[in-house]
C-alpha positions in Angstrom: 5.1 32.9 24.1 4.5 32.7 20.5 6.1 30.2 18.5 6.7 30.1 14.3 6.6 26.8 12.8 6.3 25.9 9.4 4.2 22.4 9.3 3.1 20.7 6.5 0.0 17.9 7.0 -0.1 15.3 4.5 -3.9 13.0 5.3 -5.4 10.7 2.8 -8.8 9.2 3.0 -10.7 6.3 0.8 -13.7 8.4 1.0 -14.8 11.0 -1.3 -15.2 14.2 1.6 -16.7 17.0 -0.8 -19.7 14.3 -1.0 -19.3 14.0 2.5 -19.1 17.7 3.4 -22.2 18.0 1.1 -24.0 15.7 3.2 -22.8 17.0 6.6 -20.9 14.3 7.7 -18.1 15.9 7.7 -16.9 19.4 8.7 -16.8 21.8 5.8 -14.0 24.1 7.6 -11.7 21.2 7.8 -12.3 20.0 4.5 -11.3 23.8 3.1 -8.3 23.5 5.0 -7.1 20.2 4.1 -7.8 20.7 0.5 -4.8 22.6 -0.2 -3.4 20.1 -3.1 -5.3 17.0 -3.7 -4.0 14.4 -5.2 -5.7 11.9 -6.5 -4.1 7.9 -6.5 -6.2 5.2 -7.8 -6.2 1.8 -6.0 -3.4 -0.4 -6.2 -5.5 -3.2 -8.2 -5.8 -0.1 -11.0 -2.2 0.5 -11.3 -0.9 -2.6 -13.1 3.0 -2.9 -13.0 3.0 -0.8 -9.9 2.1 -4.0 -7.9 5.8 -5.4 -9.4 7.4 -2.8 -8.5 6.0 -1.9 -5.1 6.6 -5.9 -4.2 10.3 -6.3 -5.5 10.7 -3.0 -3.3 9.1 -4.1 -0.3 10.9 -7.8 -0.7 14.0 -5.4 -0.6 14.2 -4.0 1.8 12.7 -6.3 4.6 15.2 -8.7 3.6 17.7 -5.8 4.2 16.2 -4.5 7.4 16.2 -8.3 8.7 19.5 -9.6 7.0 18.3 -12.4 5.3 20.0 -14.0 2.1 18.8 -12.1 -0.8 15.1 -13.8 -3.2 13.0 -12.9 -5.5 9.7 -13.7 -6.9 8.9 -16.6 -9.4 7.2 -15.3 -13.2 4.0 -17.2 -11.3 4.1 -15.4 -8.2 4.4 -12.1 -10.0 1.6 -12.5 -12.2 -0.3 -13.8 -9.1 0.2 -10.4 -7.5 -1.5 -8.7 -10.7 -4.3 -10.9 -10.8 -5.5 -9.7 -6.9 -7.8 -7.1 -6.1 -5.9 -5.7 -3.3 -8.7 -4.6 -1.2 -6.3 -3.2 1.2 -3.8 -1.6 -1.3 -0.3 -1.2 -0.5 -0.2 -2.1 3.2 -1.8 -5.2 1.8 1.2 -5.8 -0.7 3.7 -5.4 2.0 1.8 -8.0 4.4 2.0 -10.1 1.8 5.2 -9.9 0.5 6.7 -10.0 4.5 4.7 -12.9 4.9 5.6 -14.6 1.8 9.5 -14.3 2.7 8.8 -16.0 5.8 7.3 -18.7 4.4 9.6 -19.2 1.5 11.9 -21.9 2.5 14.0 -21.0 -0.6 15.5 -18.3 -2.7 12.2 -17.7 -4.7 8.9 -17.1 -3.4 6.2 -19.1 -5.6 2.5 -18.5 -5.6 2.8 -21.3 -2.9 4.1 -18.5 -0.7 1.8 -16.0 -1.2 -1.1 -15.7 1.6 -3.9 -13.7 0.3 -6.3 -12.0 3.2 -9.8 -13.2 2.9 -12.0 -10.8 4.7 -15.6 -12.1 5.4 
């Protein structure tokens, strides 16, 4: 029996795949049909006060979703967060900033607190 649906699919990639589709190493079909709208986002590191913003929303709501007394970041720990290259973007950030609540032994969380990933 046939069924309507009305589905929308929503994928994001950090590779460019009209290069790859040009180099067949990836289907050209699929690319047509994912293509619909593309939007493009430049990397977290490129988007300057979004890191502040992203990070004082993340600190949020995990203290919300966990119930924990309410913090927030120092002036250090903020710029700190600028400074990174945030290799893996935003679910980077949000590691971080879970991470950094745990730590925190107080009602700010310093650079002190902040973990940064080192991949080798």
């Amino acid at each position: 029996k046939e069924i309507k649906l009305d589905v929308r699919v929503l994928a994001a990639t950090n590779k460019n795949l009209n290069e790859r589709v040009r180099k067949n190493l990836f289907r050209e079909d699929l690319y047509y049909r994912l293509q619909g709208f593309l939007i493009h986002l430049p990397p977290l590191r490129n988007r300057g006060n979004d890191i502040v913003i992203l990070a004082k929303h993340f600190l949020k709501n995990f203290i919300k979703e966990n119930r924990m007394k309410e913090k927030r970041f120092t002036k250090e720990a903020l710029q700190e967060l600028l400074q990174h290259t945030w290799p893996g973007n935003v679910r980077e950030l949000k590691a971080m900033v879970e991470r950094a609540v745990l730590i925190s032994d107080t009602d700010e969380i310093t650079t002190e607190d902040l973990i940064f990933s080192d991949i080798i």
